[in-house]
GUDOVEX-594310 format. One record per residue (C-alpha): residue in one letter; residue number from 1; x, y, z; chain. Coordinates in steps of 0.05 Angstrom, whole numbers, plus 5000, padded with zeros to 4 digits. Layout:
N
{resn:a&resi:NUM&c1:X&c2:Y&c3:Z&chain:A}
...
END
This chain:
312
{resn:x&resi:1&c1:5000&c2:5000&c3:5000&chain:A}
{resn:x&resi:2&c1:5066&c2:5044&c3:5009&chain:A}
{resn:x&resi:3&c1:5091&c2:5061&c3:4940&chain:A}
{resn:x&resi:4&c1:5154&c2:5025&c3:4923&chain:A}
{resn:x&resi:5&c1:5193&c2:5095&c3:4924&chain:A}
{resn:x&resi:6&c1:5174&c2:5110&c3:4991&chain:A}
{resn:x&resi:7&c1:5180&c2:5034&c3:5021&chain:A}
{resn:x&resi:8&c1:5254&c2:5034&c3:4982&chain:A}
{resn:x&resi:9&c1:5280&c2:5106&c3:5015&chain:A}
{resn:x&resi:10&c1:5252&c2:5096&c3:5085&chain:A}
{resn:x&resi:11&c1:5292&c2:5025&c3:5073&chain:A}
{resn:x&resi:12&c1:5353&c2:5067&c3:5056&chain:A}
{resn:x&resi:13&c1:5347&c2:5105&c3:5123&chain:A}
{resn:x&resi:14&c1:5347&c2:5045&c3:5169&chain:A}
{resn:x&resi:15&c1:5404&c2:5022&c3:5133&chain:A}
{resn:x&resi:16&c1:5439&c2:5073&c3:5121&chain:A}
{resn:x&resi:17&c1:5468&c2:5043&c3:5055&chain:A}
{resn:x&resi:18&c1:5444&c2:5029&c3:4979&chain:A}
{resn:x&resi:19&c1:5475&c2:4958&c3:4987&chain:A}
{resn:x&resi:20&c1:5456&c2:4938&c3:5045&chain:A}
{resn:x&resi:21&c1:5382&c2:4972&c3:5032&chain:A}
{resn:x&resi:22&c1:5386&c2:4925&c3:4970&chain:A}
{resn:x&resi:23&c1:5408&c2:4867&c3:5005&chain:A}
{resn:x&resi:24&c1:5345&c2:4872&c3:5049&chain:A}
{resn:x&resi:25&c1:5289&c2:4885&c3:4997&chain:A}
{resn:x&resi:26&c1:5322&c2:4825&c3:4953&chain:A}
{resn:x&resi:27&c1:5323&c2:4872&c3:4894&chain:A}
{resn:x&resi:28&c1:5397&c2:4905&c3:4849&chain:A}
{resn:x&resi:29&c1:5426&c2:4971&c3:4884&chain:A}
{resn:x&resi:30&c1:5420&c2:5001&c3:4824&chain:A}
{resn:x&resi:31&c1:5338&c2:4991&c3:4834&chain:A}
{resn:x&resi:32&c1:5343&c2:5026&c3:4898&chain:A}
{resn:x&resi:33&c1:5384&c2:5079&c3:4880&chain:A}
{resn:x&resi:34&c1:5345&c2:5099&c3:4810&chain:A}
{resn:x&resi:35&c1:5277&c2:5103&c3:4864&chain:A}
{resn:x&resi:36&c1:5314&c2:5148&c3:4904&chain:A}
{resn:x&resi:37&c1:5332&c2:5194&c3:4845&chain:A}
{resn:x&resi:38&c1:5258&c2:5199&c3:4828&chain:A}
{resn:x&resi:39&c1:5246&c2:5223&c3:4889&chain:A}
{resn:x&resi:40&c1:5299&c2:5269&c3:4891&chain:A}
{resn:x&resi:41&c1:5281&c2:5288&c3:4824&chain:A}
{resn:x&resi:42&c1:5201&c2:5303&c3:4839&chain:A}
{resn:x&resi:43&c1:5222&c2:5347&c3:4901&chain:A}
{resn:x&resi:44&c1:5276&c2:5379&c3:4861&chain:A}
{resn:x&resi:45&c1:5323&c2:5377&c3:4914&chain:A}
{resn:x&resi:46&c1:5380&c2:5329&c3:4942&chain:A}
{resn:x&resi:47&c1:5346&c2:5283&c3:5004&chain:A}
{resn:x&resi:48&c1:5408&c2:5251&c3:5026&chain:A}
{resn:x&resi:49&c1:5491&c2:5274&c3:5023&chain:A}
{resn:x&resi:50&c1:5531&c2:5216&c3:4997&chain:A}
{resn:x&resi:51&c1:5585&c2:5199&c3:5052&chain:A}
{resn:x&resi:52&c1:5642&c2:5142&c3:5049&chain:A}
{resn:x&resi:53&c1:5610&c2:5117&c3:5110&chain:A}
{resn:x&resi:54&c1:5540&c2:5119&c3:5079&chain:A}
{resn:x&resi:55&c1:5479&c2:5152&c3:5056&chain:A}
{resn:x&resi:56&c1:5458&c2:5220&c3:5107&chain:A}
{resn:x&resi:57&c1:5391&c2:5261&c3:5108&chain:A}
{resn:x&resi:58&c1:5389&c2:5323&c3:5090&chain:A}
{resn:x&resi:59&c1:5337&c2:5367&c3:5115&chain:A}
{resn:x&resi:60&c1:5296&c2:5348&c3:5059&chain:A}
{resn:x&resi:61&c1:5308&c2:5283&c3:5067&chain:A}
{resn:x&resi:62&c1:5288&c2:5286&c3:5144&chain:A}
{resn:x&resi:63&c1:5226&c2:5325&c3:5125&chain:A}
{resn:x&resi:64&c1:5205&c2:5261&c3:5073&chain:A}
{resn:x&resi:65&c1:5224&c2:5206&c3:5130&chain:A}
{resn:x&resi:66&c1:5172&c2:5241&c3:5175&chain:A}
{resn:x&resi:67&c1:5125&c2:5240&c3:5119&chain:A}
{resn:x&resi:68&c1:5139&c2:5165&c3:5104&chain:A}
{resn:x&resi:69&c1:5132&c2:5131&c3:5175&chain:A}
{resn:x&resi:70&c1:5062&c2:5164&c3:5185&chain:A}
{resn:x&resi:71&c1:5034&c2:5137&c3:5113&chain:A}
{resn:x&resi:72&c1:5072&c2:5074&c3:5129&chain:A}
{resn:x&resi:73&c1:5039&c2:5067&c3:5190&chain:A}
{resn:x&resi:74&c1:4968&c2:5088&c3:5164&chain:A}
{resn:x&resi:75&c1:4984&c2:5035&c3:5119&chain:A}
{resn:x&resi:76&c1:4999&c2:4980&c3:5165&chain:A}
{resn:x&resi:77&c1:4939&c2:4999&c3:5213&chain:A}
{resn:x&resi:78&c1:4897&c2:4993&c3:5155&chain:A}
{resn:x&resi:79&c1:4915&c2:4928&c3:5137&chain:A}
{resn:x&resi:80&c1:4909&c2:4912&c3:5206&chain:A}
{resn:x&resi:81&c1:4833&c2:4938&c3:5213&chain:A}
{resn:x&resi:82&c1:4825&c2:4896&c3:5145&chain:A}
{resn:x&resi:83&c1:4849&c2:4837&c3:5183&chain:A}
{resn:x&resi:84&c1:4814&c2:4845&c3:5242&chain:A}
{resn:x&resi:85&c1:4747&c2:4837&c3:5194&chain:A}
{resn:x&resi:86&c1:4774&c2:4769&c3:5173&chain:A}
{resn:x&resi:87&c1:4795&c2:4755&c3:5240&chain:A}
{resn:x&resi:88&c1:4855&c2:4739&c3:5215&chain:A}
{resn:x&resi:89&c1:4935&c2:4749&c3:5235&chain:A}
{resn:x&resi:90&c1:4961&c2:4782&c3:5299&chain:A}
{resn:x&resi:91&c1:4979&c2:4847&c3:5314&chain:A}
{resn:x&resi:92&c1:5045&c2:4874&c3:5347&chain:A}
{resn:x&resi:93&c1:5050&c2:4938&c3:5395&chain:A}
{resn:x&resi:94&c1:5117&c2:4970&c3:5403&chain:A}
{resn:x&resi:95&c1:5129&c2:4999&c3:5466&chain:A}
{resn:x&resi:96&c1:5187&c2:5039&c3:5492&chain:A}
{resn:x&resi:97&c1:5187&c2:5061&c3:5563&chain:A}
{resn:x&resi:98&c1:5228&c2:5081&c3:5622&chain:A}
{resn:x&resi:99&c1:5259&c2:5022&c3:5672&chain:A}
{resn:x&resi:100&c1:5219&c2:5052&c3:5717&chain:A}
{resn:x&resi:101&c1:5156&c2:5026&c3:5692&chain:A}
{resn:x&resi:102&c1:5172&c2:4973&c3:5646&chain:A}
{resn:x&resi:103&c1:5199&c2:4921&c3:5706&chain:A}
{resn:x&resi:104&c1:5137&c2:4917&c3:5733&chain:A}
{resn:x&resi:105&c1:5075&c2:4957&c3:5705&chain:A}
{resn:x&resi:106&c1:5073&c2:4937&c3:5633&chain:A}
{resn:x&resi:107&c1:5081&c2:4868&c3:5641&chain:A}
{resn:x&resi:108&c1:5033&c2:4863&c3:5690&chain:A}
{resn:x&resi:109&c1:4983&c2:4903&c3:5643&chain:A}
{resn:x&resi:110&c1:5012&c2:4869&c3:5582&chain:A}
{resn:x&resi:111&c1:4989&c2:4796&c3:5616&chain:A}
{resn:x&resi:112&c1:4921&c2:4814&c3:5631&chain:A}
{resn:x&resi:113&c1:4909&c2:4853&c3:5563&chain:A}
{resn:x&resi:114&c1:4931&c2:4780&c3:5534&chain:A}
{resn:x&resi:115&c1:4885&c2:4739&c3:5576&chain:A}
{resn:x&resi:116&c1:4826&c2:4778&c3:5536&chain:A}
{resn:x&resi:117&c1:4862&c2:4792&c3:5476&chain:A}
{resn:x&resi:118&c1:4912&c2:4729&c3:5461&chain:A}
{resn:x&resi:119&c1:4925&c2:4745&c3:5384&chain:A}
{resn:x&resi:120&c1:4961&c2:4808&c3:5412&chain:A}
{resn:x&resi:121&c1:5042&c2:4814&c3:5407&chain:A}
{resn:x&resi:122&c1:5081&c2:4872&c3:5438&chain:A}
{resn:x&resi:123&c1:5154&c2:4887&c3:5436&chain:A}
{resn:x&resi:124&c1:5179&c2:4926&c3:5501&chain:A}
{resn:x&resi:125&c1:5243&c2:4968&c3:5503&chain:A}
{resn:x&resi:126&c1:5271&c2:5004&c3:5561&chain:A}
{resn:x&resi:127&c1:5305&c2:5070&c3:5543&chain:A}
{resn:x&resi:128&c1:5315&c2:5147&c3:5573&chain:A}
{resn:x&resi:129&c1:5267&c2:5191&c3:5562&chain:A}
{resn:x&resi:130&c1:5299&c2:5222&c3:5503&chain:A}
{resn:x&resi:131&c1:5308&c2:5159&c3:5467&chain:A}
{resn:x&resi:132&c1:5236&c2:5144&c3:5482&chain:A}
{resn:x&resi:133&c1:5203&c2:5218&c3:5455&chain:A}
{resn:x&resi:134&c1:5251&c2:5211&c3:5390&chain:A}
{resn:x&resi:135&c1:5224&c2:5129&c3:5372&chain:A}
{resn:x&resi:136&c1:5158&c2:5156&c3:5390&chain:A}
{resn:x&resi:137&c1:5153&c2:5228&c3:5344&chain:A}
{resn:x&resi:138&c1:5181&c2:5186&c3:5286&chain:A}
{resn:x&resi:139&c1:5144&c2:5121&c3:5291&chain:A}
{resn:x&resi:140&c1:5189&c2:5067&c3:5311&chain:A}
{resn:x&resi:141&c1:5140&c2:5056&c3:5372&chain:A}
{resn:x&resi:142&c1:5072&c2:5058&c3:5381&chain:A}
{resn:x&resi:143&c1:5074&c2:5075&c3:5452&chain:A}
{resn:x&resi:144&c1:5118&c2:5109&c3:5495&chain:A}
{resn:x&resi:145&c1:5116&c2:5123&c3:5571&chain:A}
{resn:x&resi:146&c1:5167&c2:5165&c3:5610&chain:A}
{resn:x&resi:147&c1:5188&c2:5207&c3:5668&chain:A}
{resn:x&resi:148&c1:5186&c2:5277&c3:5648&chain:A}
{resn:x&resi:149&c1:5206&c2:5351&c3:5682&chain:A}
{resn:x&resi:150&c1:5159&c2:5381&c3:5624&chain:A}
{resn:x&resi:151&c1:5113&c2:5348&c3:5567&chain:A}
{resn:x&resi:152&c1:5150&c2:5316&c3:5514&chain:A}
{resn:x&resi:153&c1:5151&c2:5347&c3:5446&chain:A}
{resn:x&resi:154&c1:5132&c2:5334&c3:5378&chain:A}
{resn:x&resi:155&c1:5085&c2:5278&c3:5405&chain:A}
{resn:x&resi:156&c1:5010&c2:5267&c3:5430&chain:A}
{resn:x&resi:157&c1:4998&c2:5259&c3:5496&chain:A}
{resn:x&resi:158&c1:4950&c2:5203&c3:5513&chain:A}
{resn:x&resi:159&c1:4946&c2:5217&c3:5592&chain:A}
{resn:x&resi:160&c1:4995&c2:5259&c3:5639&chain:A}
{resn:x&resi:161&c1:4991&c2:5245&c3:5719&chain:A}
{resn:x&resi:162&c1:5030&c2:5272&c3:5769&chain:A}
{resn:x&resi:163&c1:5087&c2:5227&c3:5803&chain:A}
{resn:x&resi:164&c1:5111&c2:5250&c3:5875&chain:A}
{resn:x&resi:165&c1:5168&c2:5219&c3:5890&chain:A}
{resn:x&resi:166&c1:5176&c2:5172&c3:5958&chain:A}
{resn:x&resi:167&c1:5220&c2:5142&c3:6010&chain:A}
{resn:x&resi:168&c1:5227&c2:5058&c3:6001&chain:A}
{resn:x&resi:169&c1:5258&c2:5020&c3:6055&chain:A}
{resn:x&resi:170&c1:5259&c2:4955&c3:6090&chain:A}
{resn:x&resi:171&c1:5202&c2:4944&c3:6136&chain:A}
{resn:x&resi:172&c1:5251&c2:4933&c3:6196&chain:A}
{resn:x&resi:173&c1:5287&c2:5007&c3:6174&chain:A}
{resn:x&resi:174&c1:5295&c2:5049&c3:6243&chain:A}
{resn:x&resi:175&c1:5254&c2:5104&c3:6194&chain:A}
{resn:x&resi:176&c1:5197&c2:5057&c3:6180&chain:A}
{resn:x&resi:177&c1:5145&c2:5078&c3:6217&chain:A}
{resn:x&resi:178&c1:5143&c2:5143&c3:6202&chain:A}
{resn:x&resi:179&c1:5084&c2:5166&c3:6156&chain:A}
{resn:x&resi:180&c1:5122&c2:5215&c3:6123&chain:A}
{resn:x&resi:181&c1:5196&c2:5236&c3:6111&chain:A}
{resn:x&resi:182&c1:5239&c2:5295&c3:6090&chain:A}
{resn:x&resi:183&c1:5305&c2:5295&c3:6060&chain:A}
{resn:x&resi:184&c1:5327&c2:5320&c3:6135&chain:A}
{resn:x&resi:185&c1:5294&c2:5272&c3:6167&chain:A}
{resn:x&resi:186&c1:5341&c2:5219&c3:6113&chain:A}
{resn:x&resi:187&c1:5400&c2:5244&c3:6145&chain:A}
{resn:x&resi:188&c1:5459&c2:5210&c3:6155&chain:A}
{resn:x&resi:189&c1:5427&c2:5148&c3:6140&chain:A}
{resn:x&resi:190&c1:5466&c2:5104&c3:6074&chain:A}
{resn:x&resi:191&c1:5417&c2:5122&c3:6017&chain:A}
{resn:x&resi:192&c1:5413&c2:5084&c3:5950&chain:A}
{resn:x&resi:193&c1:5404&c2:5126&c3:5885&chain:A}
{resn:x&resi:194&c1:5402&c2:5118&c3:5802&chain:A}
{resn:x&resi:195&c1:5463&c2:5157&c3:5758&chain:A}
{resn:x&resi:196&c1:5463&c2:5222&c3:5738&chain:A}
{resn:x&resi:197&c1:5412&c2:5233&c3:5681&chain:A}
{resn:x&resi:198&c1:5351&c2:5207&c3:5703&chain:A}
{resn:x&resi:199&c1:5295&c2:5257&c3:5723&chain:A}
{resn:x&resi:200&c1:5287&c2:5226&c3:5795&chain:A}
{resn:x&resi:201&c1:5369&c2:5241&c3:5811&chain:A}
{resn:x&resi:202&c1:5361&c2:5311&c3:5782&chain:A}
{resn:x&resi:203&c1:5307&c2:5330&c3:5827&chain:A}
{resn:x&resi:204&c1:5339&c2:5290&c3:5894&chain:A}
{resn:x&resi:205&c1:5401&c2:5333&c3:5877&chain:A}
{resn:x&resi:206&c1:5363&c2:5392&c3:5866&chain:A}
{resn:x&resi:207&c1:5320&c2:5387&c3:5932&chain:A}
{resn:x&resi:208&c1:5384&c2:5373&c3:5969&chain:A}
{resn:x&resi:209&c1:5418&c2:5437&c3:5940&chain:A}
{resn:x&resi:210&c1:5359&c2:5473&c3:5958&chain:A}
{resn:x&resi:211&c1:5354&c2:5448&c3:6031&chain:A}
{resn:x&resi:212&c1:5436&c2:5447&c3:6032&chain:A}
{resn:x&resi:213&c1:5433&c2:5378&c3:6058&chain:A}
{resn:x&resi:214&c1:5495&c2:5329&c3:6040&chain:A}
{resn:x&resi:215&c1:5465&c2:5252&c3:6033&chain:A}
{resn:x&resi:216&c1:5500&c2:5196&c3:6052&chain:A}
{resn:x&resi:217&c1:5501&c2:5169&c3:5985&chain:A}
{resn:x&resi:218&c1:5534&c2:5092&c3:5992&chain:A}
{resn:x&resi:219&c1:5516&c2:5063&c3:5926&chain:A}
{resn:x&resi:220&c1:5499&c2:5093&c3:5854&chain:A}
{resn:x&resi:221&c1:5464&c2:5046&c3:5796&chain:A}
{resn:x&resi:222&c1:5423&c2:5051&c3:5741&chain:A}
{resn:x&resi:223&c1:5389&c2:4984&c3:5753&chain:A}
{resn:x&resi:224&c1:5332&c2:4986&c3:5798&chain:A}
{resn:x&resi:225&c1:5330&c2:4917&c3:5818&chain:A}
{resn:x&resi:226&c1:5402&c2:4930&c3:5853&chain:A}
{resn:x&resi:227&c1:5372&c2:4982&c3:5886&chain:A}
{resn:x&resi:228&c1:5317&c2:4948&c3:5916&chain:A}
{resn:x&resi:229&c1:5364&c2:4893&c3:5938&chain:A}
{resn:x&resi:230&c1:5407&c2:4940&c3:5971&chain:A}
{resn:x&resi:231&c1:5347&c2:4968&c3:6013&chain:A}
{resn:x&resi:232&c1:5325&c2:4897&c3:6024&chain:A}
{resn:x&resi:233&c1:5402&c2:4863&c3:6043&chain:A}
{resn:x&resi:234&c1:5444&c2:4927&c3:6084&chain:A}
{resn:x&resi:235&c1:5390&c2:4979&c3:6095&chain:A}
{resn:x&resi:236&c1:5393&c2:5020&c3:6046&chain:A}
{resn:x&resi:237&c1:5346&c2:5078&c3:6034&chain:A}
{resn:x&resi:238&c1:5324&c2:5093&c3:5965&chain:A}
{resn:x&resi:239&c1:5279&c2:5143&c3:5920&chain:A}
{resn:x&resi:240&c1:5223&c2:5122&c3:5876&chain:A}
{resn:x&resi:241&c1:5153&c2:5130&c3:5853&chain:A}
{resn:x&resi:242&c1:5104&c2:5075&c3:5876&chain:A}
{resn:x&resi:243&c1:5089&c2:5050&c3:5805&chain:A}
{resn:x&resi:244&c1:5166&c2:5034&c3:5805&chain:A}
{resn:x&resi:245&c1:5163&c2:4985&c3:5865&chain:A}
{resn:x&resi:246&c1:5093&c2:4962&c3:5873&chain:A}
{resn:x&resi:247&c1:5096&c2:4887&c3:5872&chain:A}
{resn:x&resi:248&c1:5156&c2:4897&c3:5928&chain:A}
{resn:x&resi:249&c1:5114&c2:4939&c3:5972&chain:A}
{resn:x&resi:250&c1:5053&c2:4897&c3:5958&chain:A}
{resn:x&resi:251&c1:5088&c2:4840&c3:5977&chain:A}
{resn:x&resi:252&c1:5112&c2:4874&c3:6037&chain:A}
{resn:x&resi:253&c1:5195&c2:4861&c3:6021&chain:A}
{resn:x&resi:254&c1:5198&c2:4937&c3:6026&chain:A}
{resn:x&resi:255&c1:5158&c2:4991&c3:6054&chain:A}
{resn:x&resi:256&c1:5139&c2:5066&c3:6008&chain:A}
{resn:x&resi:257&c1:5133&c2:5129&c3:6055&chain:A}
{resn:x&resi:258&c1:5114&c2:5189&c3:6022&chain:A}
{resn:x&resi:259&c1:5159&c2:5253&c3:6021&chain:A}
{resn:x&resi:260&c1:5144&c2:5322&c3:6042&chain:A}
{resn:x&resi:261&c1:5196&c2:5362&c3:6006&chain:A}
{resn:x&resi:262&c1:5162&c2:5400&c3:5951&chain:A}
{resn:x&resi:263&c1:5214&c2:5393&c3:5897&chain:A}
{resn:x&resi:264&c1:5207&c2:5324&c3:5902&chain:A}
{resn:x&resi:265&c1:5137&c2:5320&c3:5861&chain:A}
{resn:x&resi:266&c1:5162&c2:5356&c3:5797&chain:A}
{resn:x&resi:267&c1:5165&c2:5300&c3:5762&chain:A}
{resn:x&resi:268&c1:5102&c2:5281&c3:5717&chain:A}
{resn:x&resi:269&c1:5086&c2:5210&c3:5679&chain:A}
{resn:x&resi:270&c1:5067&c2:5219&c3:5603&chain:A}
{resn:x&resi:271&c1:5042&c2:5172&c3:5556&chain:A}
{resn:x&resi:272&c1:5051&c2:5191&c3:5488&chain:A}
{resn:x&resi:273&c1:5034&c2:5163&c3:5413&chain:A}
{resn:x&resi:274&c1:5070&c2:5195&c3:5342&chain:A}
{resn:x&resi:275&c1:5028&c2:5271&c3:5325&chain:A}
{resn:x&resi:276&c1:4979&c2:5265&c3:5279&chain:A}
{resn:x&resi:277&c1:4969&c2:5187&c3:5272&chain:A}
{resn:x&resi:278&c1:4908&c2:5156&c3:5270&chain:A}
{resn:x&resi:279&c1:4920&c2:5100&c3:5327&chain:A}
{resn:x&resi:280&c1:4896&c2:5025&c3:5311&chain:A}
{resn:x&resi:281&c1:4846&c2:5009&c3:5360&chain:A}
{resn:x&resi:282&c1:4884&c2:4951&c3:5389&chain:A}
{resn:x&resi:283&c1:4942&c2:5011&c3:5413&chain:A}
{resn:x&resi:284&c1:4879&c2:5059&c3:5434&chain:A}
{resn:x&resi:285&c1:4849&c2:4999&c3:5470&chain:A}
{resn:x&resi:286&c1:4913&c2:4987&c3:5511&chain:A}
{resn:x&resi:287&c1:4930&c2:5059&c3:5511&chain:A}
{resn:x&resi:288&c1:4856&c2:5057&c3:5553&chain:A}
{resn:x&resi:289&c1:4873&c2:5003&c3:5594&chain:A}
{resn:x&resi:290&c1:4944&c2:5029&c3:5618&chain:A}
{resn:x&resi:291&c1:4916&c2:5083&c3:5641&chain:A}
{resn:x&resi:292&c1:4852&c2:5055&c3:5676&chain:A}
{resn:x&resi:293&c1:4905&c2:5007&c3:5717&chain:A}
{resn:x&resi:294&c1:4953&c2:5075&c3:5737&chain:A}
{resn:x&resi:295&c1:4887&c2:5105&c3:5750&chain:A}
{resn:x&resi:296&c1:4864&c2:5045&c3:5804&chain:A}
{resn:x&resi:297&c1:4939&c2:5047&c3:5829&chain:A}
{resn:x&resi:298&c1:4930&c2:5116&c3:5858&chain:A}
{resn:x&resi:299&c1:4858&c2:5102&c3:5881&chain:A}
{resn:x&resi:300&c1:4885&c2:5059&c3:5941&chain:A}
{resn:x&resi:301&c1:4857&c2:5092&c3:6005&chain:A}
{resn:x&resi:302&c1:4913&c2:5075&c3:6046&chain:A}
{resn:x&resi:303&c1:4959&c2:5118&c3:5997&chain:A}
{resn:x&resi:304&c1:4914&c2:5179&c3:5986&chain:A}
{resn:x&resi:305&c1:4913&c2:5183&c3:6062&chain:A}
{resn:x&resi:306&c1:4976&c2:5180&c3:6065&chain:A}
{resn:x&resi:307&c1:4988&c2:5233&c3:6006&chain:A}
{resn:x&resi:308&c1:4938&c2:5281&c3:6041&chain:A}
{resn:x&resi:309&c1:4972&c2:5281&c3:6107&chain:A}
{resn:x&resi:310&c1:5038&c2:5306&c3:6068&chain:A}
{resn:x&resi:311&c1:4986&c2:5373&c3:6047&chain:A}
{resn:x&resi:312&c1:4990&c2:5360&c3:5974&chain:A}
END
C-alpha cells in the first residue's frame, strides 16, 4: 500500500546504505538507487549527502522520513483493521518506556490485556526519556511512557499524571514507621540512588541543593533491581515513585513512605503516541487500559491518606 519509492528510501534510512538497503528488499542497488533519484528528482532537491560511510539526510530528506513513517503506519493499521474483519493474523504493539515502569507495570498490564486479547504481540524496550520521545515522534513505537520535568515534544499525549516521589525501605528500617519523611529527616542514614541523568536524581540533587543537605550516598546504579536489593540486604534507603516498586511493597519486602519536600513531586508520567496518527484500535484499547490500571493504582485509600497528610 506504500509506493515502492517510499518503502525503498525509508529502507535506505534504516540502513543507512544502497547495498545493504538492497540486500534487504532482495532487489539490484542500482533499483534502489534509481527510486531514490525519482524522488529526489520530483522534490527537486537532494534528500540525502553521499558519505564514504554511507547515505545521510538532508533536511529534505528528514522532512520526507517524517512523511513516510506516518503513511507507512496508516498503511499497516489499515491492513490491520482489514484483518481484524477476517479475523485473521496478529497484531504487534511497540512499546518503549522508562525502567521505571517497564519492570513491573507493563508486564503486569501486558498479561492481563493478553488473557482477553491472546492474538496480541508487543515488543517492550527500556530507554531514557529522550530515546523514548525521538522512537515515538518518528514512529518506531507505538507507545511510549516516560518520566518527564515538562511534556515531551513533537508527540500526542494520551494521559499525563503527576508522580511524587517517595522514600522505600525495608520494613525493619529504624525510619519505618514514620508516615512521612523529609530529606532532613534521611539524614545520615546510607541512601541508595540511580546515575546522573535520570529525572528522579536531578530532582533529589536539586531538593538537596535547595535544603543544603549532603546525603549519605553509599551506592549509585542505574538498575533498579540492585537498588531494591540494597534496601532489602544492608539497609539502604532509596527514592522512587510507587508504580516503580509496587509488587515489592505489595508484597511487603519493602515499605513506600511518602515525602514532604516540595521539589520532590516535579516529576510528571506521560504517555505519548506519534502527532497526527490515526491510532489502531488495538494501541487505543491498551493505551485505555494502561491508564485505567495507573488510575486504580493511585485510588488505594491507604495511599491517598497518606498523600493528604503530606498537604498536597
Amino acid at each position: 500500500m506504500l509506493n515502492t519509492a517510499l518503502r525503498y528510501f525509508l529502507e535506505v534510512v534504516d540502513s543507512g546504505s544502497l547495498t545493504v538497503a538492497a540486500q534487504k528488499l532482495h532487489v539490484a542497488p542500482s533499483a534502489v538507487s534509481r527510486m531514490v533519484r525519482k524522488l529526489e528528482e520530483e522534490h527537486q532537491t537532494l534528500l540525502f549527502d553521499r558519505h564514504a560511510r554511507g547515505m545521510v539526510l538532508t533536511e529534505a530528506g528528514q522532512l520526507l522520513k517524517a512523511y513516510a513513517r506516518r503513511a507507512s503506519l496508516e498503511a499497516e493499521r489499515a491492513r490491520a483493521e482489514i484483518r481484524d474483519l477476517s479475523q485473521i493474523g496478529q497484531k504487534l504493539i511497540r512499546i518503549s518506556a522508562n525502567q521505571a515502569f517497564g519492570r513491573e507495570l507493563l508486564p503486569r498490564v501486558i498479561g492481563e490485556f493478553r488473557a482477553t486479547e491472546p492474538s496480541l504481540r508487543f515488543e517492550l524496550n527500556i530507554l531514557q526519556s529522550s530515546e523514548i520521545n525521538r522512537r515515538v515522534r518518528e514512529g518506531e513505537d507505538d507507545i511510549g511512557m516516560s518520566y518527564n520535568l515538562s511534556p515531551p515534544q513533537g508527540v500526542h499525549v494520551q494521559y499525563a499524571r503527576r508522580m511524587p516521589v517517595i522514600a522505600v525501605m525495608a520494613p525493619d528500617h529504624p525510619l519505618a514507621g514514620r508516615k512521612t519523611l523529609s530529606m532532613r529527616d534521611i539524614g545520615n542514614h546510607p541512601v541508595a540512588l540511580m546515575g546522573p541523568g535520570s529525572t528522579i536524581r536531578f530532582i533529589i540533587d536539586l531538593c538537596c541543593m535547595h535544603e543544603k543537605i549532603e546525603l549519605n550516598v553509599a551506592m549509585t546504579c542505574n538498575n533498579q533491581g540492585a537498588i531494591e536489593n540494597s534496601c532489602l540486604r544492608w539497609g539502604a534507603i532509596s527514592f522512587s515513585g510507587d508504580l516503580t516498586v509496587m509488587t515489592s511493597t505489595e508484597r511487603g519486602d519493602l515499605i513506600k513512605i511518602p515525602m514532604s519536600n516540595t521539589e520532590l513531586h516535579q516529576r510528571n508520567m506521560h504517555i505519548q503516541t506519534m502527532a497526527g496518527r490515526q491510532l489502531p484500535s488495538s494501541v487505543t484499547r491498551f493505551v485505555e487500559s494502561l491508564g485505567a490500571h495507573i488510575d486504580a493504582a493511585y485510588a488505594d485509600p491507604a495511599w491517598m491518606a497518606a498523600r493528604l497528610d503530606t498537604g498536597r
